[in-house]
PLY file of the C-alpha trace (Angstrom):
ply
format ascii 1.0
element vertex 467
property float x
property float y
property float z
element edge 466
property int vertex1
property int vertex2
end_header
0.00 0.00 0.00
1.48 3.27 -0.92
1.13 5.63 1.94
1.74 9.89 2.28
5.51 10.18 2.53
5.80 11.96 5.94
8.41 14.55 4.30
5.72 15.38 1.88
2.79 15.34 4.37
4.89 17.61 7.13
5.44 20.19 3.81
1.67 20.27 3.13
1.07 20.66 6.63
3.07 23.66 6.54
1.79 25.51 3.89
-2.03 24.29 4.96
-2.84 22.17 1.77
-3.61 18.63 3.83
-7.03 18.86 1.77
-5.02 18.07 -1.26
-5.45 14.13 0.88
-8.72 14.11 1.69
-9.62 11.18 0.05
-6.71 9.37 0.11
-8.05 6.43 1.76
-10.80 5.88 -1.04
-7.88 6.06 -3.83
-5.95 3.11 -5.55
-2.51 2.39 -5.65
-2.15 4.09 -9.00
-4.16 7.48 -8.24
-2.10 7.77 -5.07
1.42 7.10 -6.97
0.33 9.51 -9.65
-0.56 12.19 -6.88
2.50 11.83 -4.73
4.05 12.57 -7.87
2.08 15.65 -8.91
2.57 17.18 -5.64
6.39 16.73 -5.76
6.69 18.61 -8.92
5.35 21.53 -7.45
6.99 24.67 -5.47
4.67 25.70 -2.72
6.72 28.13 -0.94
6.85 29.71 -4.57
3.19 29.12 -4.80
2.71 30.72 -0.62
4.74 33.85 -2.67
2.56 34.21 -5.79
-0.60 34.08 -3.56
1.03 36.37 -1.35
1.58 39.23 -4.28
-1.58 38.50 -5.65
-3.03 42.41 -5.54
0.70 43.79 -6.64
-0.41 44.47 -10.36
1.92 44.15 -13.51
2.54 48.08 -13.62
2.34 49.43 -17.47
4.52 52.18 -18.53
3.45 55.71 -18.74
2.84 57.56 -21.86
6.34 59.34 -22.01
8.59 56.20 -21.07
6.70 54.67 -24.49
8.63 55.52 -27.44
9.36 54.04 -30.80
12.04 50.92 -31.37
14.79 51.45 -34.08
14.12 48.96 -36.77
16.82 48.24 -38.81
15.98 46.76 -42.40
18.56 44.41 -43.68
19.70 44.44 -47.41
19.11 41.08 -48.89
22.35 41.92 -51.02
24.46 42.01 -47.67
26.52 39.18 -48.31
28.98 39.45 -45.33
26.27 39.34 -43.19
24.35 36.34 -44.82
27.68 34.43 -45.11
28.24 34.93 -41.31
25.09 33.35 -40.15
25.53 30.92 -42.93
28.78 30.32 -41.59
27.25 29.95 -37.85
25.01 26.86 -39.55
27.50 25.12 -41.04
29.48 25.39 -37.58
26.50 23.85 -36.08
26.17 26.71 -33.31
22.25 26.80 -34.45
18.72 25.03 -32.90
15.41 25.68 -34.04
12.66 25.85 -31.67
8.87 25.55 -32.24
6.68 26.44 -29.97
3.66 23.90 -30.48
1.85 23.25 -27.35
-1.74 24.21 -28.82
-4.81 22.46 -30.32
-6.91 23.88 -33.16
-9.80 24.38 -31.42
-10.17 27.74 -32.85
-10.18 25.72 -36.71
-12.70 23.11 -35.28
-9.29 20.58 -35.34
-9.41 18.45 -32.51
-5.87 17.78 -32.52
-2.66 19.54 -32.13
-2.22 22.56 -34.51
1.16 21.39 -35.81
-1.12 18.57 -37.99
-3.33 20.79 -39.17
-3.47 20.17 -43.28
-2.24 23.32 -44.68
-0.09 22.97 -47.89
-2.36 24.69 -50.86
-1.37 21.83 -53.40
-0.19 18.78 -50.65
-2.27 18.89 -47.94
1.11 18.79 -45.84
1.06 19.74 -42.52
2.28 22.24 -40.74
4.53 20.08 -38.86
5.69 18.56 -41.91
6.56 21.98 -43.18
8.61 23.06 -40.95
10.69 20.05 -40.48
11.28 20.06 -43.97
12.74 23.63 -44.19
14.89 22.10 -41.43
15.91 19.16 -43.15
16.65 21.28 -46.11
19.10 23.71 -44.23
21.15 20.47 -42.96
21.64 19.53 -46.47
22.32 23.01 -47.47
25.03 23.14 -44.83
25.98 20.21 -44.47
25.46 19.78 -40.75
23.10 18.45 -38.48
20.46 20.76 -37.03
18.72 20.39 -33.36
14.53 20.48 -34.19
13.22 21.16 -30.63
9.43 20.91 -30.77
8.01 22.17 -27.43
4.20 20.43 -26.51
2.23 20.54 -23.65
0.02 17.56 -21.74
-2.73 18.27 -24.36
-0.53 17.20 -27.35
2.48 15.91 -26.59
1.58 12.11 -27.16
-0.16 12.73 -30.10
2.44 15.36 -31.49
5.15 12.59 -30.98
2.89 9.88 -32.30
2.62 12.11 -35.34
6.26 12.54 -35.95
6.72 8.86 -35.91
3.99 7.97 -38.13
5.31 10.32 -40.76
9.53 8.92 -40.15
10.38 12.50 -38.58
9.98 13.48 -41.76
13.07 12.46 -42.91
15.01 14.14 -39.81
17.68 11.64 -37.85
15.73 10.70 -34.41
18.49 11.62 -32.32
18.27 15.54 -33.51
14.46 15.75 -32.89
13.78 16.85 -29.16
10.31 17.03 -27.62
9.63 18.91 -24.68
6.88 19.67 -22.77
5.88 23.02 -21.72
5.56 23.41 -17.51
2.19 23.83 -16.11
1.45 25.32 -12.96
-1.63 24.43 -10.45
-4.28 26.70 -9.74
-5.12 28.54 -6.20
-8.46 29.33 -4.58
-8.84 33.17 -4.69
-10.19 33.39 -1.62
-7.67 31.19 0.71
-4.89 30.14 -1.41
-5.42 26.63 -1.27
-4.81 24.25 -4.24
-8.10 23.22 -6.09
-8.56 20.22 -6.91
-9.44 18.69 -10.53
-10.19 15.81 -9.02
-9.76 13.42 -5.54
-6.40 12.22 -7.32
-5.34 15.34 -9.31
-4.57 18.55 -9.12
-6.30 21.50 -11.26
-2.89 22.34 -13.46
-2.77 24.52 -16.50
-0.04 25.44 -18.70
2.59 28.09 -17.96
2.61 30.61 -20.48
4.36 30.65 -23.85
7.58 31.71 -21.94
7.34 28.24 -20.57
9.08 27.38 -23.25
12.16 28.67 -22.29
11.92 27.60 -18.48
10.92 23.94 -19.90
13.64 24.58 -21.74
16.39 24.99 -19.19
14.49 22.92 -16.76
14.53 19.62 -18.84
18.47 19.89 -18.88
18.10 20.16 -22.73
20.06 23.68 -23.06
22.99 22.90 -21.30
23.00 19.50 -23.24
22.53 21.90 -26.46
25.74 24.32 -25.35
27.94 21.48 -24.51
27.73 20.69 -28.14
28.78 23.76 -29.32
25.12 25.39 -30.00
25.34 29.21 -29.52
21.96 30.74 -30.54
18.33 29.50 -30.40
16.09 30.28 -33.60
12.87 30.36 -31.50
8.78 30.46 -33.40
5.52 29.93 -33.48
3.60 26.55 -35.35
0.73 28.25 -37.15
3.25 30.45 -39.20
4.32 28.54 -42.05
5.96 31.07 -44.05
8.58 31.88 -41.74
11.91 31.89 -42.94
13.47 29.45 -40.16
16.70 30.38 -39.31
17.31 32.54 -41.77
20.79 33.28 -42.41
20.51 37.33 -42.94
18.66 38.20 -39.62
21.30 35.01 -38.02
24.03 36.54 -39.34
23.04 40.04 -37.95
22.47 38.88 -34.69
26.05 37.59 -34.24
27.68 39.99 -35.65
26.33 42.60 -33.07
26.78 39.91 -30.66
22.93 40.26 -29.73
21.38 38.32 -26.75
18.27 38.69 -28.40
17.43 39.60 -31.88
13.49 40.23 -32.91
11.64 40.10 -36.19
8.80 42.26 -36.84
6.32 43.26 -39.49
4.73 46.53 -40.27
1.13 47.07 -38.58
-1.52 47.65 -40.81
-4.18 49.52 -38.34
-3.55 50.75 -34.62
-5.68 48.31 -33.60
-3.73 45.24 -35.46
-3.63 42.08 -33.12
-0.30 42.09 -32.43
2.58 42.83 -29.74
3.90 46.03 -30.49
7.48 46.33 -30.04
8.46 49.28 -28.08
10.99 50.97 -26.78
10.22 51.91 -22.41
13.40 53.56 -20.75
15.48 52.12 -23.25
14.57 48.96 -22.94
13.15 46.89 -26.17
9.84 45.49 -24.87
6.88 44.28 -26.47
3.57 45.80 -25.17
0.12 43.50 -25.45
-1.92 45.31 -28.55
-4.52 45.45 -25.84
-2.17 47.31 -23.50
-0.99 49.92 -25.58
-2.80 53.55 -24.70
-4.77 54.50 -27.51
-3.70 57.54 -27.81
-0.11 56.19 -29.01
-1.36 53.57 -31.15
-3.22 56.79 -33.16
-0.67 58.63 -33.25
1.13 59.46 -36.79
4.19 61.11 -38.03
4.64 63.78 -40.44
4.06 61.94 -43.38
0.97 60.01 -41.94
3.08 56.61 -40.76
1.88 55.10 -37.73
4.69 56.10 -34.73
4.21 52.80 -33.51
3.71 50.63 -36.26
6.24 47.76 -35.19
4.28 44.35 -35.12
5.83 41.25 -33.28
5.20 37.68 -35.15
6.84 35.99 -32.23
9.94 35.17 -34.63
12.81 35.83 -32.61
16.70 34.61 -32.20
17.95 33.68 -28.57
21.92 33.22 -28.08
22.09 30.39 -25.24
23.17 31.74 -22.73
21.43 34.67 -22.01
18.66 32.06 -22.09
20.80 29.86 -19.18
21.13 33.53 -17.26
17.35 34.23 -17.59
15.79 31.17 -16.83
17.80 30.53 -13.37
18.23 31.73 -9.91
16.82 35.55 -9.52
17.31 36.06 -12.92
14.35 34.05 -13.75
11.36 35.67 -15.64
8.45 36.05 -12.95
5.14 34.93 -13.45
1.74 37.22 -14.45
-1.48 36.62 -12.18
-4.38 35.87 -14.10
-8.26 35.76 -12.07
-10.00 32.70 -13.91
-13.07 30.72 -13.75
-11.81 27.42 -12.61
-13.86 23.95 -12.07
-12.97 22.10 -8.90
-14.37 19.30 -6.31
-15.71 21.02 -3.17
-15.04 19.01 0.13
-17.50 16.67 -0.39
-16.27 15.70 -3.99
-19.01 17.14 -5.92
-17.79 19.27 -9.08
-18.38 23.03 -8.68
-18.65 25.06 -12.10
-18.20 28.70 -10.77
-20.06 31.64 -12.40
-17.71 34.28 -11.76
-13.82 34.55 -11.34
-12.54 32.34 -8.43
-9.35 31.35 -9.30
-5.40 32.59 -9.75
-3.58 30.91 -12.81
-0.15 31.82 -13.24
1.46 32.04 -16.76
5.15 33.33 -17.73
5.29 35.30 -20.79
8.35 34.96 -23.62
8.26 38.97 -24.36
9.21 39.72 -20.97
12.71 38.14 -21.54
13.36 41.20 -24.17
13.93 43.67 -21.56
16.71 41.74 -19.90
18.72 41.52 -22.70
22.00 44.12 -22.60
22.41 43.95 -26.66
19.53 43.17 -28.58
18.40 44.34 -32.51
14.92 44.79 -33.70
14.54 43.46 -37.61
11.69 44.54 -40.34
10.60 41.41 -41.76
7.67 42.40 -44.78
3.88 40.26 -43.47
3.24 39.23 -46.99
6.47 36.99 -47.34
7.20 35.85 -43.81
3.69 36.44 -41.62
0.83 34.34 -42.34
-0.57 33.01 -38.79
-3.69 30.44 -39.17
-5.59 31.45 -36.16
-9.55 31.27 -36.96
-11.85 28.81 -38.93
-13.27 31.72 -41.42
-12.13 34.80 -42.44
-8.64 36.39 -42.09
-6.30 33.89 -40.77
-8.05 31.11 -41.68
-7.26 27.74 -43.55
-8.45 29.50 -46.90
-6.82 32.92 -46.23
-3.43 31.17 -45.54
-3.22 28.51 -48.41
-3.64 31.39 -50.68
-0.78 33.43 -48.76
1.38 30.39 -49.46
0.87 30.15 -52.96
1.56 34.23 -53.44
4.56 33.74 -51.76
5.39 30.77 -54.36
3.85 32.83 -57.18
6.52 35.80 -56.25
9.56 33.14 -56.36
8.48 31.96 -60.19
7.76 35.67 -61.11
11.80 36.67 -59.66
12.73 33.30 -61.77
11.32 34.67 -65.05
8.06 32.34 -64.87
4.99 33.60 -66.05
1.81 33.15 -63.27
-1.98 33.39 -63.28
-3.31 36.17 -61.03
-6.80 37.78 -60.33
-7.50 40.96 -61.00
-6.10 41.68 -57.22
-2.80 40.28 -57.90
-3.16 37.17 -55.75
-2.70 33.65 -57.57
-5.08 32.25 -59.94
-4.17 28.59 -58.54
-2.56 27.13 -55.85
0.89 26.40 -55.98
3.68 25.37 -53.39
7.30 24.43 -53.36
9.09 21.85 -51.27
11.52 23.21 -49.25
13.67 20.85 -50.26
13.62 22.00 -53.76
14.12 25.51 -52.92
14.06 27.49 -49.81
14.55 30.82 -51.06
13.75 32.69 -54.49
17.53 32.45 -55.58
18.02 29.22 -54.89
14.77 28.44 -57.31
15.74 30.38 -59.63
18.56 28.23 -60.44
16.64 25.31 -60.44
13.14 26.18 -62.05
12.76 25.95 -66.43
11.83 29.83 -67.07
9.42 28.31 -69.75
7.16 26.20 -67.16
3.86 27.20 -68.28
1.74 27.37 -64.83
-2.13 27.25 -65.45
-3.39 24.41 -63.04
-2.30 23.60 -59.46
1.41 23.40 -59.27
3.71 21.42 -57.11
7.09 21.58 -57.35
8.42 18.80 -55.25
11.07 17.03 -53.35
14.45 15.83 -54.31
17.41 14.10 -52.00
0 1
1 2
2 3
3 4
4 5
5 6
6 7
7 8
8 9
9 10
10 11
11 12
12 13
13 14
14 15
15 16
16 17
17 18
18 19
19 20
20 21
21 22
22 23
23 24
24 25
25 26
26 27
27 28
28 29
29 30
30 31
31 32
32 33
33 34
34 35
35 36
36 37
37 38
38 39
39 40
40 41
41 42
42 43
43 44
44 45
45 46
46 47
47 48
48 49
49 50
50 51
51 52
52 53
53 54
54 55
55 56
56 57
57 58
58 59
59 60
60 61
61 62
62 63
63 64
64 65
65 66
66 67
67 68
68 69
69 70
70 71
71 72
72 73
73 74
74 75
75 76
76 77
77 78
78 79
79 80
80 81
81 82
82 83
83 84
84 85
85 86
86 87
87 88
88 89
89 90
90 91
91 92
92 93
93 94
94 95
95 96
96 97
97 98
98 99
99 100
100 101
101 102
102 103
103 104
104 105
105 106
106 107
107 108
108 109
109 110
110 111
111 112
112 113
113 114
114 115
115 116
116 117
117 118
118 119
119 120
120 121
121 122
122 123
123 124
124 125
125 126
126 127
127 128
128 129
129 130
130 131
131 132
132 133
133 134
134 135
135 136
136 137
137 138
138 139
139 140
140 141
141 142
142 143
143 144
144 145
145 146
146 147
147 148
148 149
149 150
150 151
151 152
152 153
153 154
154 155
155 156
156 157
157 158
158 159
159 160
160 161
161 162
162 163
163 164
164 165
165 166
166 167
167 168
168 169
169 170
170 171
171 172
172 173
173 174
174 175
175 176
176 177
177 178
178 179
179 180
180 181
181 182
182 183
183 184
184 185
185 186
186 187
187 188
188 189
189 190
190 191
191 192
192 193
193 194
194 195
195 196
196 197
197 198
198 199
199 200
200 201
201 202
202 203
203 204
204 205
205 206
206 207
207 208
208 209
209 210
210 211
211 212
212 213
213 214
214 215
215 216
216 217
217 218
218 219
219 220
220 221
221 222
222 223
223 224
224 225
225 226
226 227
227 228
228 229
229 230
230 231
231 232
232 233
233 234
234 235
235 236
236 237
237 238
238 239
239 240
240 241
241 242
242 243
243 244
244 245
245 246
246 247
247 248
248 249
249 250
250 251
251 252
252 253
253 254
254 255
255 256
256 257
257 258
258 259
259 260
260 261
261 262
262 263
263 264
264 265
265 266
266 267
267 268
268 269
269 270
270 271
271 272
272 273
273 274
274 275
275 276
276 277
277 278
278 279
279 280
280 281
281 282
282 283
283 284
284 285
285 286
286 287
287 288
288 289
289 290
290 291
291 292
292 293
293 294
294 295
295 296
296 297
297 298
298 299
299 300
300 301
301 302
302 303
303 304
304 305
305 306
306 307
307 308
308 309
309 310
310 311
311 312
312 313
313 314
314 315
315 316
316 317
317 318
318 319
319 320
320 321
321 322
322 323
323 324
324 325
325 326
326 327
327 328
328 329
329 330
330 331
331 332
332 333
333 334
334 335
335 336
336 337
337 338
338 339
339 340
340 341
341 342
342 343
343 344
344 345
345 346
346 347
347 348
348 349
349 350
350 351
351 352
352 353
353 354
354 355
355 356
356 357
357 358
358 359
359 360
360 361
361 362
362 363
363 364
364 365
365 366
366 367
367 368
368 369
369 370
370 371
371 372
372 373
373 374
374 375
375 376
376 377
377 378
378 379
379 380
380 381
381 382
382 383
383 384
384 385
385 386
386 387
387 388
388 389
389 390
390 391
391 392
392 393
393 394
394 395
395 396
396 397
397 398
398 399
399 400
400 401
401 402
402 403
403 404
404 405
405 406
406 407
407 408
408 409
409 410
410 411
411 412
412 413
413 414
414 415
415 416
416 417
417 418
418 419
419 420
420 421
421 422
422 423
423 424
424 425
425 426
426 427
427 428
428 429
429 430
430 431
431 432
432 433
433 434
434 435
435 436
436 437
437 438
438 439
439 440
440 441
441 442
442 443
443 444
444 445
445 446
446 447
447 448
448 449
449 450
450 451
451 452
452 453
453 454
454 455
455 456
456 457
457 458
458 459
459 460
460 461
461 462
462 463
463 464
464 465
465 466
């Protein structure tokens, strides 16, 4: 019979969660291993400290510490700067990150969002697209490249199911990492205690996109990743699949300056775009919620009529590792947000209470507020239509249809640089769907020197793989 470790019981006892054990006697052997195990994971003298600060809100900046980032806009004809971060890939010093924990609720896909169909021609997933621009780097370069795919408990078995089904999609197994994101349990709002999901678990939800970089540091996987010589951490989001991954210009920028962090971002197209807007407050690059920013700034203009703060984050960024070591450890660590939620729970008698208002604090760490703590750090203009195409929503903008067509511009502007003649609509975007394999060509130049400039495109095009 498995019985309370006294160590553990003496810590509850301390920090007054013995209800957490309630109905220990009525659970099996299983359900009591399983929530030994839950409550070991868990920090409550950092939870006693959250709860504690509860009222202490995040404070925003005034008005006059706001001011405008410096965007620099790189010249695709740099080439010292592109060799430099090509040169950084072929030393393998480079990982790529995605940051994959959610389902596609939102699309009415039950299942994570990485295996969401997306490819305009294919069908190919998002998942599958991504790996493949990764695949296609290594043979560019000649070197292996880290894939770290974080999850979270909602997806991570069927994410890694996924990946084996489809062979990693063609990626060695020992240079794919999963990793799941940390969650964090939920408190009463009223006493602090830990609510219950159910008389064997905890009430746990996931920690906030910067998670990833804690889950990072806390599944030993970074300093695994530095002790093999990586030096920088090409970190984005899974619903983006146009984004240039790793991209040697903005890589090679970012070392050259010696960055600790190194930002993408795309021109807004209102003041009241849904997107971080990257700021500068006392100096410091920072990214300010869209919801956050005082409307008065996100009005305002310049002379010419140019949004003053018209700097969009798509969550593409470039990490060097170890700022990320120094930021995710110790009192360096990025602290957590308080969020009041409605929370379901089992009241002492074990019946399941759906609350009608707010009753609950959920804790979440966010990736922007690493920015700030970075001592050199460049801001980068990336343009929406070729790197920016998030699939967020079911219908409308952002949505399966919206971003399949956003795929095939993007592969309609490659065959127009290359000399091909495309269909287009009266609105400029492409007549039919077309997509290229990034292992055929992962850039405009590099299909250029591959494609026949008399390929006559009038049905749906697919310009596939090769070893």
């Amino acid at each position: 019979m498995v019985r309370v470790p006294e160590d553990l019981s003496r810590m509850l006892r301390d920090f007054s969660q013995e209800h957490v054990l309630a109905w220990w006697d009525r659970l099996s052997t299983p359900e009591r291993t399983g929530l030994v195990e839950q409550l070991r994971a868990i920090d409550l003298q950092q939870l006693a400290r959250l709860y504690d600060s509860r009222d202490k809100t995040c404070r925003l900046p005034s008005d006059d510490e706001i001011q405008p980032i410096r965007v620099r806009r790189l010249r695709p004809d740099d080439l010292n700067t592109r060799r430099r971060g090509e040169q950084s890939l072929r030393n393998g010093e480079v990982a790529v990150l995605v940051v994959a924990g959610g389902q596609g609720s939102r699309l009415g896909f039950d299942q994570p969002k990485g295996m969401f169909p997306i490819g305009p021609v294919t069908n190919k997933s998002l998942f599958q697209i991504h790996a493949e621009k990764v695949l296609a780097l290594s043979r560019r370069f000649h070197v292996v490249i880290p894939f770290l795919v974080m999850t979270s408990s909602a997806t991570h078995a069927e994410t890694v199911q996924f990946f084996s089904e489809n062979n990693l999609f063609g990626l060695p197994s020992s240079e794919v990492y999963f990793f799941g994101q940390g969650t964090m349990p939920a408190l009463d709002m009223s006493s602090g205690k830990l609510l219950m999901q159910s008389p064997s678990r905890l009430f746990t939800s996931p920690n906030g996109h910067g998670g990833t970089l804690t889950a990072l540091a806390d599944s030993g996987l970074l300093d695994r990743l530095r002790d093999r010589g990586v030096r920088q951490i090409f970190y984005f989001q899974v619903d983006n699949p146009l984004v240039k991954v790793a991209d040697p210009l903005f890589l090679g920028h970012h070392v050259a300056i010696n960055a600790e962090a190194s930002s993408k971002v795309v021109r807004k197209e209102s003041p009241t775009d849904k997107l971080g807007n990257m700021v500068l407050v006392n100096g410091r690059c920072t990214i300010i919620e869209y919801s956050d920013l005082p409307e008065k700034l996100a009005q305002m203009r310049d002379r010419v009529g140019n949004l003053r703060f018209a700097s969009g984050s798509p969550a593409i960024h470039i990490f060097s590792v170890d700022f990320l070591r120094r930021v995710t450890r110790g009192d360096s660590r990025i602290p957590f947000h308080t969020a009041r939620k409605k929370v379901p729970y089992i009241d002492a008698n074990g019946q399941l209470v759906q609350p009608s208002q707010e009753n609950a604090l959920k804790f979440e760490l966010f990736v922007f507020d690493v920015l700030p703590l970075a001592d050199r750090w460049s801001v980068v203009e990336t343009q929406r239509r070729e790197e920016f195409v998030p699939l967020k929503n079911a219908n409308g903008p952002d949505s399966p249809v919206a971003v399949r067509q956003a795929i095939s511009d993007v592969a309609g502007d490659w065959l127009e640089k290359a000399g091909v003649r495309v269909p287009r609509t009266p609105d400029g975007a492409l007549a039919v769907p077309i997509e290229i394999s990034p292992s055929y060509a992962l850039d405009a130049e590099e299909l250029a020197s591959k494609v026949d400039r008399n390929l006559k495109v009038n049905c749906p095009l697919y310009l596939g793989d090769t070893a």
